[in-house]
N, C-alpha and C positions, 0 to 999 in steps of 0.2 A: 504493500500500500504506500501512495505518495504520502510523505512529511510533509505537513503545513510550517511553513518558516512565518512565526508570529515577530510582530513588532515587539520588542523588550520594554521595559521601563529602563532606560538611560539612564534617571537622574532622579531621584524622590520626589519632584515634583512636576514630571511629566505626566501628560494626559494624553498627550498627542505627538507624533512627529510626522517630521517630511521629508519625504527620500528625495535626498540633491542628487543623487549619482548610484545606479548600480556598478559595481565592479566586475561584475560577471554578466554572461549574454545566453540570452534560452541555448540548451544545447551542450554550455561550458560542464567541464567537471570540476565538482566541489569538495573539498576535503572539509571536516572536522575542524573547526577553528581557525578556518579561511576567512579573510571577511568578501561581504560581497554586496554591502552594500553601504552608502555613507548615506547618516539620518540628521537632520538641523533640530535641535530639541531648544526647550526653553532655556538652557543653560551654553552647549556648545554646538559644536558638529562632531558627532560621535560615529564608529566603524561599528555595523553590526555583523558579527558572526556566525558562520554557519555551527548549530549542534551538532549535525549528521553529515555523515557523507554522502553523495550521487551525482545525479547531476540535475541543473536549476531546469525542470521541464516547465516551470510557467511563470512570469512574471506579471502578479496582483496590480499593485499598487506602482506605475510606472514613475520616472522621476520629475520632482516636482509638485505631487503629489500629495496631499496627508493622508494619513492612518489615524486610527486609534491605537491604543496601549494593547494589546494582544488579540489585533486585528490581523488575518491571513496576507502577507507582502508578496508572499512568493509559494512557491511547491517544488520539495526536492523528491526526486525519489530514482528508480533504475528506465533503463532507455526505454519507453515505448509503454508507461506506464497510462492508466487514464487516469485524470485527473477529476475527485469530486465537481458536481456542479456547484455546491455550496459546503463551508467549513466544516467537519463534525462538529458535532456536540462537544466531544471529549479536548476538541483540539482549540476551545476558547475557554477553556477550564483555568489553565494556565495563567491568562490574565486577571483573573479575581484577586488573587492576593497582590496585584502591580494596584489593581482598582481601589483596593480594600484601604488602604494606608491615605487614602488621597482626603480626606479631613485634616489628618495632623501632620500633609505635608505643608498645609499651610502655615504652622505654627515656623519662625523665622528658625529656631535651634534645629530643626530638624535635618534640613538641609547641610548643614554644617556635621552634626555628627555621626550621618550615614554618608561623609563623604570620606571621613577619615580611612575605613579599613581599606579600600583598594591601594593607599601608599605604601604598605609594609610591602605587597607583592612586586610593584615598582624600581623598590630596591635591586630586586633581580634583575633590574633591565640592562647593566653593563655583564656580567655572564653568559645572559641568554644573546647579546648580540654576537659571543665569540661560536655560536651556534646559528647564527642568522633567523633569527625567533625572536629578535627584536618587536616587541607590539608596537607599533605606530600606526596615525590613520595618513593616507593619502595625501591628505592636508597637510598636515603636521612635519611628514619629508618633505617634503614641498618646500615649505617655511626651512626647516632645517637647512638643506641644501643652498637657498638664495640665501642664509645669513653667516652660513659657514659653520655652522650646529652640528655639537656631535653629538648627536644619538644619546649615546651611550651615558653619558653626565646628565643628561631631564631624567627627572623623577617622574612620570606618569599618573594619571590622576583618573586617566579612564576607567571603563572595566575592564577586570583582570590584569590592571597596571597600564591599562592601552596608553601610547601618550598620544595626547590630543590636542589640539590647536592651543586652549588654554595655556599648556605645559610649555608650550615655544614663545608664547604672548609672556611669560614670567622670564623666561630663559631669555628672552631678547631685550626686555624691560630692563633686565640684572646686568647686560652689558652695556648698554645703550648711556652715554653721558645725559644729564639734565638737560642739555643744550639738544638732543638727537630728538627731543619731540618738538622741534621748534623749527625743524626744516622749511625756510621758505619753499623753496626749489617744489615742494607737495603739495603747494598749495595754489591752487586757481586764481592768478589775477585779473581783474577786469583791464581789458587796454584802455586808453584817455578814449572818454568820450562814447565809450562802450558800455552796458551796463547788460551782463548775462542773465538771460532768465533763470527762475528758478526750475529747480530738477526734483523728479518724484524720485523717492525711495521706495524701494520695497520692503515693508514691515519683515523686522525678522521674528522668528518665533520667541526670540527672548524678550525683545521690545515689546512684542505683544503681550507675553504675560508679566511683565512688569508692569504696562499701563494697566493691563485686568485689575490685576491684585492691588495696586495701590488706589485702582479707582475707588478698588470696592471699601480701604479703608481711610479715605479720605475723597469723597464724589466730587465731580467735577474734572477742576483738574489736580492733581497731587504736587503741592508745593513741596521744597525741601529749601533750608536757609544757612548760608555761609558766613562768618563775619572775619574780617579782618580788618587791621591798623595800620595805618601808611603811615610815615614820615613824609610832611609835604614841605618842609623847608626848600627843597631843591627847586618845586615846582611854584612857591610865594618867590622865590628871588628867580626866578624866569618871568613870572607875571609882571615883576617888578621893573627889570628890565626892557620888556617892551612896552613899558607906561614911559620908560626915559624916552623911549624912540618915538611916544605919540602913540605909541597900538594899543586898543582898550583890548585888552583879551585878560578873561576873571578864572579864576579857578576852575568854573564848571567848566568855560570854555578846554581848557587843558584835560578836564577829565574826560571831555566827549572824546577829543583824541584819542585820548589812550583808551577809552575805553575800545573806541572803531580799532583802534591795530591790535588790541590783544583779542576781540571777535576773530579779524582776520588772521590769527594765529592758532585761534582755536575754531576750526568750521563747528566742529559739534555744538557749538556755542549761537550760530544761524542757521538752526534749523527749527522748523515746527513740527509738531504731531497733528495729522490729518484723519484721522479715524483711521481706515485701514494702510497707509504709508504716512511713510514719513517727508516732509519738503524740506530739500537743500539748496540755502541762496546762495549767493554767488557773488553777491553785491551787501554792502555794511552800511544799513541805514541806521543811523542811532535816532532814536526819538527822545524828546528834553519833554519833562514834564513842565507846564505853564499853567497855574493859578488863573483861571479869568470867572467871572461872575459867577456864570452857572455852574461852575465845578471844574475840572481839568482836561485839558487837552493836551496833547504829544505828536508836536511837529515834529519832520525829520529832517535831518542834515542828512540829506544823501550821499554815500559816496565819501565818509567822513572819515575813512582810515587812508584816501589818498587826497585831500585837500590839505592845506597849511590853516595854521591856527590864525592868521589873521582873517582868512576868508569865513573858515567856522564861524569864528567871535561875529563878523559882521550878518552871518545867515541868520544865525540865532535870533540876535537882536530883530532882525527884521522879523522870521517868526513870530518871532514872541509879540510883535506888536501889533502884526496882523491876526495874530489869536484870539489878541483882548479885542480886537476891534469886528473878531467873528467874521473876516474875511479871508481864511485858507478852504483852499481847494481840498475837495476827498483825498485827491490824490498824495498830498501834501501832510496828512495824518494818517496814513491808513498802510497798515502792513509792516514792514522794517524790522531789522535785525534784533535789537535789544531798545530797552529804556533808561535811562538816567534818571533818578528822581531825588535832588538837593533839596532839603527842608535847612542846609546848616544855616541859610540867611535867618531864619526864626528863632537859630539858637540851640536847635536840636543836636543833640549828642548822638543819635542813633535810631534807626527805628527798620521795620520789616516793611518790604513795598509787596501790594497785588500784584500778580502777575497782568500784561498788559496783551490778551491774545490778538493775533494769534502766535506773538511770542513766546519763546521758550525763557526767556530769564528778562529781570527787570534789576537794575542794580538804586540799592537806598542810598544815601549818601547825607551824612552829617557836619556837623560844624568843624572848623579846622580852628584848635586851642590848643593853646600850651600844654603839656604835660610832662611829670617826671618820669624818665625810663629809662634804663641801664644798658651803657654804650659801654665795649670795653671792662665791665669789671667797677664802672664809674658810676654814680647817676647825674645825668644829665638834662635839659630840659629841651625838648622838640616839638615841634609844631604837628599833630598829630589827626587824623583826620580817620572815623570808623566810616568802613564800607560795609554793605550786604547785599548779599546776591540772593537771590528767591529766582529757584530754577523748578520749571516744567521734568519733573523726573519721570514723564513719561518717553523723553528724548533726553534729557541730560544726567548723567549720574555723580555721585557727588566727587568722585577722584578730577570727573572732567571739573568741574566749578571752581574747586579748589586748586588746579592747575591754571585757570583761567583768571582767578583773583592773583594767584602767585606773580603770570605776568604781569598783569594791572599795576601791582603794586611795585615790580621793580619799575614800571618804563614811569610813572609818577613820581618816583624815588631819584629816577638818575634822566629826566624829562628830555637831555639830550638825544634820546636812543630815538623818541617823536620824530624826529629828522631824517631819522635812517633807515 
């Protein structure tokens, strides 16, 4: 009788996967712990394995595809065999206990402590490579190969120690300088006078069950909030110097700067969530929040990570005064990268901003005062100015945000880098 090849549970909190790739073609012969086929799960892109040997006489679920969690993908069995017209009984048995668990995969600990046991077998992975029984997925040599990876040194994190893309994503991360995620050269600029539309992403399975789960425990959209402290001494005696030269340009003006080039260093940072994909822009609209009668509006400076700060200072102003005067075009509020929102004129120390859709982050921004804070081993006194970011984690996660204030706050700290 043919083998039904069921979908596995991957990860504790799969329900579902999607076959990106079969490895094997109707016809091929299949050994016992072959893989033959790559699955995209909520968590990575994992290899699933044949249990039995023979050969793949039918292919279910082609790729591209979803499944459910011990849903029929495929059918092994000897040459010339026929094939059920629908799965046994006995052969979705299987999946009950993949099923069974899926209440308290929700609970966050879970995930983390049925991840630990496939590391011990991991360890095996430099032995079994002098045997060529290395577990790797497709992917994952893939990656290895184009970064010079060996093998042999990842610890594996899949099943049965598979190592899997995540494992190369750590192993590339651990040699990669600080400065290696900041590669201009990767990142798409707009030519003068160009401005590229935006591009649809394809939701991945993890995106999607991230936005699910967090929907469902905070509806709408699921904020998450970052704070950090700049030093703006650098970026007050910058302001200050082009007030000698005539140029009115204010602090917010310097922060939209920076804010628009550390966007464009981080794309993940201009992008929104669309319901079933994701939209990546291509162009850095900052929008300023402006105070007018009936409540607030957010012009944009378009195009603010490649203008100089005398032109910004001068847009703004202009915005801002056609806002109070309720004469900006749709076009002129509507859409863009991120928001700015200064309350320090009022005096504020700090505060959490709305998100502003269909943006994925909004940054708060407080008053720039004195403080005591320890340089050197010293304490000394610096001009000191809190930021917050409030990001969309349905596209943004909090390592991106946190990498994304990290920039901010040096090119504000050392304002000359704005030039470059």
């Amino acid at each position: 009788m043919p083998i039904a090849i069921q979908l596995p549970a991957l990860s504790p909190t799969m329900s579902e996967g999607k076959i990106t790739k079969w490895l094997k073609k109707e016809g091929d012969k299949v050994n016992s712990g072959d893989g033959i086929a790559e699955c995209e799960t909520d968590k990575s892109n994992l290899e699933i394995e044949a249990t039995d040997g023979g050969i793949l006489l039918k292919i279910v679920v082609p790729a591209g595809s979803t499944s459910p969690v011990g849903g029929v993908i495929g059918w092994i069995g000897k040459a010339g065999e026929a094939i059920p017209d629908a799965p046994a009984p006995a052969a979705a048995a299987p999946a009950a206990p993949s099923a069974a668990p899926t209440p308290a995969a929700a609970r966050p600990a879970a995930p983390v402590a049925s991840a630990v046991p496939p590391r011990p077998v991991a360890k095996a992975a430099p032995v079994a490579a002098s045997t060529e029984r290395l577990r790797v997925s497709p992917l994952a040599r893939k990656m290895a190969e184009t970064q010079g990876i060996d093998l042999a040194t990842v610890p594996g994190s899949g099943p049965n120690g598979r190592i899997v893309k995540r494992d190369l994503e750590q192993a590339i991360g651990g040699l990669a300088s600080p400065a290696g995620a900041k590669k201009a050269a990767t990142i798409i600029r707009s030519a003068p006078g160009v401005r590229l539309p935006p591009e649809e992403l394809p939701l991945t399975t993890m995106r999607k069950v991230i936005a699910q789960r967090l929907g469902e425990v905070k509806p709408g959209v699921p904020h998450f909030y970052l704070t950090i402290d700049v030093e703006m001494d650098q970026a007050l005696k910058l302001r200050d110097e082009a007030k000698a030269q005539d140029l009115k340009i204010s602090v917010n003006d310097v922060l939209v700067k920076a804010t628009a080039m550390a966007v464009r260093r981080f794309p993940r940072i201009n992008q929104f969530f669309a319901g079933d994909r994701i939209v990546q822009l291509h162009t850095v609209d900052v929008g300023v929040a402006v105070a007018i009668e009936d409540g607030l509006i957010t012009p944009l400076v378009r195009d603010a990570d490649v203008k100089g700060l005398a032109e910004i200072a001068q847009e703004i102003r202009e915005l801002a005064d056609r806002a109070k005067r309720k004469a900006l075009k749709p076009e002129e509020y509507t859409g863009g990268s991120i928001t700015v929102s200064n309350l320090g004129m009022f005096g504020i120390d700090s505060f959490i901003a709305v998100l502003n859709p269909p943006q994925a982050a909004i940054l708060a921004v407080g008053r720039v005062e004195p403080k005591v804070v320890v340089r050197n081993d010293a304490m000394v006194i610096r001009q000191m100015m809190s930021l917050t970011l409030s990001g969309d984690h349905r596209v943004i996660d909090g390592a991106v945000g946190a990498q994304y204030l990290q920039e901010l706050r040096a090119l504000l700290e050392h304002p000359l880098r704005l030039l470059f």
